[in-house]
N, C-alpha and C positions, 0 to 999 in steps of 0.2 A: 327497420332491419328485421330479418325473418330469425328465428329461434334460434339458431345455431350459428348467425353470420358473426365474423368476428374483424375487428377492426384494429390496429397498433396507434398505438397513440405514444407519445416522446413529448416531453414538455422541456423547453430549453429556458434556464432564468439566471440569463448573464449578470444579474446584482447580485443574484445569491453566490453565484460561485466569486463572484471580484468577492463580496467579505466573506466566505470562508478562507478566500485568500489561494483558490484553486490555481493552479499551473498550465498559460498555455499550451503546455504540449498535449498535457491531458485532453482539456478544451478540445485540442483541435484532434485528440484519439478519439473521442465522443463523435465527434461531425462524423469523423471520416468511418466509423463504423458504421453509425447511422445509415450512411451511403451505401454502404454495400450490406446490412441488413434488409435496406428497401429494396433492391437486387431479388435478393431473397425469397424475400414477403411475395414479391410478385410473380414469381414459380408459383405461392401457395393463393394466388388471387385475392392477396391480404395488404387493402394498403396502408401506406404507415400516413399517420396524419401529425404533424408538426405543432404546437403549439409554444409561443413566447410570452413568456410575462414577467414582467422585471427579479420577481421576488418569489419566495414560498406560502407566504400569507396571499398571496394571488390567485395560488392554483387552487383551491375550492369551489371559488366563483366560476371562474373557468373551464373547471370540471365540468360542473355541471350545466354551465351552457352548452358546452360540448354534446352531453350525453343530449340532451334536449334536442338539441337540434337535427341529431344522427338517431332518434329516437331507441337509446342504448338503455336496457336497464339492468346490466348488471357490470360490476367493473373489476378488473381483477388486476393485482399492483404486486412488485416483491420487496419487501420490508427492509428497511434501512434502520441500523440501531444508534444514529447520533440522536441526539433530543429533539436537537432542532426538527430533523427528520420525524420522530416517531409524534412532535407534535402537530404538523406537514400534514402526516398521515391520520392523528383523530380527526381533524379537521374534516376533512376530507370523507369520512368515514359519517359521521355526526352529519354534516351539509345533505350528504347525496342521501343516507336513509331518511332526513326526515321529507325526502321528496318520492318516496319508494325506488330507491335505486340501491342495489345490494351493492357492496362492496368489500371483497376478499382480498386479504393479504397471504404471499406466502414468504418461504425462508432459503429460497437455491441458493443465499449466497451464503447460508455455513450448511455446515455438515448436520447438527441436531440443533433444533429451536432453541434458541438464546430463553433462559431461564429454566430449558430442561435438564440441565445438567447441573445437580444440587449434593451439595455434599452434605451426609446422615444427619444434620444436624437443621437439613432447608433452608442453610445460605449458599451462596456463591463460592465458588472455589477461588482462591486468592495467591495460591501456589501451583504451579503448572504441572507438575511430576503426579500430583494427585487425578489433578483435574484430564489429561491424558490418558490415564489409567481408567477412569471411567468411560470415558468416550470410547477409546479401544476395546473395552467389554460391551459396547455396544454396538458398535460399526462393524466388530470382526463379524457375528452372526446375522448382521441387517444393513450391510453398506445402502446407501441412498441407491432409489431404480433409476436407473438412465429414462428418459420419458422417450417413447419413438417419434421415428419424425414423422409429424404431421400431414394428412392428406391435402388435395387440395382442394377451396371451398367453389361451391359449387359453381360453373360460369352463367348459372342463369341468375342468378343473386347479383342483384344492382348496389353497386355499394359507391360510395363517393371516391373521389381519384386521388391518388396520393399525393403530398405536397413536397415540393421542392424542399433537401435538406442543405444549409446554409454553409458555405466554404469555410467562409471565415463570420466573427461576429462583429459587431461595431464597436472599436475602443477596444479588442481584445489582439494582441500581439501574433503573428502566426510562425511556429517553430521553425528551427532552420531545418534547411532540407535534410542534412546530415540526421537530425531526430525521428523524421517521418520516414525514411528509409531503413530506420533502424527497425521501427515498430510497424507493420504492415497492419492494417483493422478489418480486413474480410477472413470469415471464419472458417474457410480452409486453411487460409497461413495457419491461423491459429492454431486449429487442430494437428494440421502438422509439423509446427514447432511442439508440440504436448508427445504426438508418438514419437518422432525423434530423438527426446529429451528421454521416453522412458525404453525405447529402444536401443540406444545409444550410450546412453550416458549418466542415467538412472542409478545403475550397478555398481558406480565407482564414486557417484555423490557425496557418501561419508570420508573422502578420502581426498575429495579433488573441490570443494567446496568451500573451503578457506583458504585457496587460493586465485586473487584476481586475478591475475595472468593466464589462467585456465579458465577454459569456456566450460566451465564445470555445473553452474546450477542452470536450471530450466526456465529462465528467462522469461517469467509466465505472470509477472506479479502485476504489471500493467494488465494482462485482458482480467484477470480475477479482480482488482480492484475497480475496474470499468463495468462489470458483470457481464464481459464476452465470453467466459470462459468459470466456471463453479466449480467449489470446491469437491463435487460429487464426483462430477467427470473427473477431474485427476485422481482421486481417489479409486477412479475402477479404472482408470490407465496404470497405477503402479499394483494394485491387484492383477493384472491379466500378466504383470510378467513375475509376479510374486506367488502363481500357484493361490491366488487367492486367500494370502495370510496377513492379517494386519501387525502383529504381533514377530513371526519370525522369517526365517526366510534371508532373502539376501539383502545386507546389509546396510547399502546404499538406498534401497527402496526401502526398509524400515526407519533411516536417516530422514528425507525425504517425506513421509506420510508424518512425522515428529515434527516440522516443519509448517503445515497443514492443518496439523495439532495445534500449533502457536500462535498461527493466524487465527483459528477459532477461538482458544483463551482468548486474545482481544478482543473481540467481537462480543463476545458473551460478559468481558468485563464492561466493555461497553453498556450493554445494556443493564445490567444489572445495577450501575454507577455513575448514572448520569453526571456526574460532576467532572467526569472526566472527560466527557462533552467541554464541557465551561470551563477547561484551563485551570483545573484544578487538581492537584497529585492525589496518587491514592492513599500517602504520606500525610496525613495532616501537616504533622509535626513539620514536614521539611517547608511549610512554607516560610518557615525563621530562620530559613538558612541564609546568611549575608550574602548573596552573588552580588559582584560586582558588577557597578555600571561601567560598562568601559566597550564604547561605541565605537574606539578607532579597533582595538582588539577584535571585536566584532566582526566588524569589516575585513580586517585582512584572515580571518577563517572566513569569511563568505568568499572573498577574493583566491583562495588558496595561495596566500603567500603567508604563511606562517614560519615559512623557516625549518618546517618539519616535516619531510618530504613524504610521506605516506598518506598524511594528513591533504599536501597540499595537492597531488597525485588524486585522492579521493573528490576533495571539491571541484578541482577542474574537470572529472570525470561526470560528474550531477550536472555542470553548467553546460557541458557540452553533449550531453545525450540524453539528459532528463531522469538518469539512473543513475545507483551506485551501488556496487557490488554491497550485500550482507556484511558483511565481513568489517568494512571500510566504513557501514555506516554506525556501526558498537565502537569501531574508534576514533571517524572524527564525533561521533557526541561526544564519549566520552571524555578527549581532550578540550573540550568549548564546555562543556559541565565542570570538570575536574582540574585541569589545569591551570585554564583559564576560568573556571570559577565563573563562569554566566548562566545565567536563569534557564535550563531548559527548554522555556517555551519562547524564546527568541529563535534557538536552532529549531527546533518542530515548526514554527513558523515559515521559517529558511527552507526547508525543506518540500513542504506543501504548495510552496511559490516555486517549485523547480521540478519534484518530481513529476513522472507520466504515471507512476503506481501510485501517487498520493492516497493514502488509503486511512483516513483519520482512525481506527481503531490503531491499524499497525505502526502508524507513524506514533501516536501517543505514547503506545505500548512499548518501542523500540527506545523512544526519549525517555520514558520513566523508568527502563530497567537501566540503562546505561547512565544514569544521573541519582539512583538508588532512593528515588521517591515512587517508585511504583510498587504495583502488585509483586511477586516474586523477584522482585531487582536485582542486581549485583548488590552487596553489602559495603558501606558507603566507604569504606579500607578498601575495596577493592578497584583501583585504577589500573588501566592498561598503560606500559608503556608504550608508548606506538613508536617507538625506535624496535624494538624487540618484539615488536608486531610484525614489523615492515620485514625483519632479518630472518623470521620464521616461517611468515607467508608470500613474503615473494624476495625470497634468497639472492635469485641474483641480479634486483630491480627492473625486471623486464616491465612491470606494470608503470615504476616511478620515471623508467626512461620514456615512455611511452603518451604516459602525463604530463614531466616536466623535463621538457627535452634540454633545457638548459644543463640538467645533468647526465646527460645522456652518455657522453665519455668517461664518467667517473667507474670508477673499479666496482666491481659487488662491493668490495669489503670498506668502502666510501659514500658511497651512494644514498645508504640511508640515513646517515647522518655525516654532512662531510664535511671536510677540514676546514678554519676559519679562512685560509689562504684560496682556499678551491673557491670558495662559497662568495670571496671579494672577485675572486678572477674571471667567475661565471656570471656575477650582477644576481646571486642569490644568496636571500637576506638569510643573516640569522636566528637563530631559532627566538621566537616572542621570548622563552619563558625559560627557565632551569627546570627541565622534568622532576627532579627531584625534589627541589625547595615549591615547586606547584602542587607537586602530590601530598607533600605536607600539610600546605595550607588548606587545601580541600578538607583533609581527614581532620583538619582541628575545627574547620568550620562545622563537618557535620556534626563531630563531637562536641562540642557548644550547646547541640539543641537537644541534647540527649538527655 
């Protein structure tokens, strides 16, 4: 290769993602972006080169026969902050220099370098309202530059031909069509679900955003957890309609950029915590919290038939599109934490095996403030009731009929929690648990370890 030529390379390792316990739909968002990034690439006479190897302890060897062979000596990678990842990446870094081959990381997928954001005292921020506050003093006068788009590389540069990228993988499940429909992976859609969101719909965010029957948030979290899509770029889509203020302005775009905000706290807790790579709360203390083992309970929250129709509305919502409204997913953790009293990282598990945004800091992050073993958590007295969820945020159950159409005739003022006569006459069960004798038991279990 001549000095300036430049190559894509994508390394695919279906062992790693089955035990992180990744989500077909994901899997097959990854393929199918893939695809239409080679699309791409080949406007810029850049092709993308494909490589498979079972695992992550693989890809250094690999690497570097790669570079060897395509005569590459310099490589350039963007940084992932799970352990497993950032040990992926020494590797990787160690192998190829001690062969003279450089190897650069960088950080598009947050907003400021994970560990630059330290509070006066040079730890980690551990509460969100703080740790916002700094970021904001730093993005309002220096948001991240959009990088331009790329020229194209020269046609007299002989570069190797690009490889076939794979439909489907071996042993790995392919989503129904209804999933892939939902989520397009070529970065026009992309882009233009991002300005229509902030053209559109942005403005009213804080308003229309806690509820699921409103097509109200930006439906964006699948390409940013894929890295189709950077927290940068959204960041100067809601500046261009905000007069370029991170801080004021209209309301729904400072909602919104808060948002963005939270995503970054995980990420940065992430790295700053590897433990919470490893299944481990940021609570010490709560891992003496007694959760119950209770496997059939389990199941019928995975199944969505709990009896609680907000709750069971939410789970058939995840199984059957790969998503679940924000909103829905603070309450059913909350209820399989708190009610039902099960260990956290059973649902965070449940989830990663379902979502298409699977996003290990956010999923972590989401399950340990709603289970109140995390960084800035809910405080562990703090339980939602998801009857009084459900009656707030979608008033007159357009989402629960939509969900569980079994109730679909019932009254608003029925619907979210309905009568024992209804609930025999529709063949829908009743509720697992007494919200209120579960909320108890919760708040004495965590008071136990106190």
């Amino acid at each position: 290769m001549q000095e300036d030529d430049a190559i894509a390379l994508y390394v695919i390792t279906p062992g790693q993602w089955r035990d992180h316990g990744d989500a077909p739909a994901k899997v097959d968002l990854w393929l199918r972006a893939l695809t239409a990034l080679q699309t791409e690439l080949e406007l810029l006479r850049v092709p993308l080169k494909i490589l498979t190897v079972d695992f992550w302890s693989d890809i250094p060897a690999a690497l570097l026969a790669f570079c060897r062979e395509h005569a590459i000596d310099r490589v350039h990678c963007n940084r992932e902050q799970g352990v497993n990842e950032r040990k992926r990446d020494r590797a990787c870094y160690a192998l190829l220099r001690e062969h003279g081959i450089a190897m650069t990381g960088h950080d598009a997928a947050t907003l400021l370098v994970p560990g630059s954001v330290l509070t006066g005292a040079g730890s980690y921020y551990r509460v969100f309202t703080p740790f916002s506050r700094a970021c904001r003093a730093r993005l309002g006068p220096s948001p991240p530059r959009v990088l331009p788009t790329p020229s194209p590389q020269s046609p007299a540069t002989a570069l190797p031909a690009s490889d076939p990228v794979p439909n489907v993988l071996p042993g790995w499940d392919q989503p129904a069509r209804a999933i892939t429909d939902l989520w397009p992976a070529d970065a026009l859609s992309v882009r233009n679900r991002l300005d229509t969101f902030a053209l559109e719909r942005m403005g009213d965010y804080h308003t229309n955003r806690d509820f699921p029957a409103i097509n109200g948030t930006s439906s964006l979290s699948p390409y940013l957890a894929s890295g189709m899509l950077s927290p940068g770029l959204c960041l100067h889509a809601a500046l261009a309609v905000n007069q370029g203020e991170v801080d004021t302005g209209r309301r729904g775009v400072t909602t919104w950029i808060n948002e963005i905000l939270w995503r970054e706290f995980y990420q940065h807790l992430l790295h700053g915590f590897p433990a919470l790579s490893m299944h481990q709360p940021m609570k010490p203390e709560t891992n003496a919290v007694a959760w119950r083992d209770a496997p059939d309970d389990f199941h019928a929250w995975c199944e969505g038939r709990t009896g609680i129709a907000i709750v069971d509305a939410a789970m058939r919502q995840l199984r059957a599109t790969g998503w679940m409204h924000n909103r829905l997913r603070m309450v059913a953790a909350m209820f399989l934490t708190k009610n039902l009293l099960i260990d956290w990282r059973q649902g965070e598990a449940f989830f990663m095996r379902h979502l298409i945004d699977g996003d290990l800091a956010a999923n972590n992050g989401g399950w340990q403030w709603s289970a109140s073993t995390g960084a800035d958590s809910a405080p562990y007295f703090r339980v939602f009731n998801p009857v009084s969820q459900s009656e707030r945020f979608d008033p007159q159950g357009e989402f629960i009929r939509l969900w569980v159409p079994e109730l679909a005739d019932l009254r608003a003022t029925d619907i979210h929690n309905p009568p024992a006569l209804a609930r025999r006459a529709l063949g829908y069960p009743d509720a697992m648990v007494d919200l209120r004798v579960s909320r108890q038991r919760a708040i004495d279990a965590f008071a136990a370890i106190r």
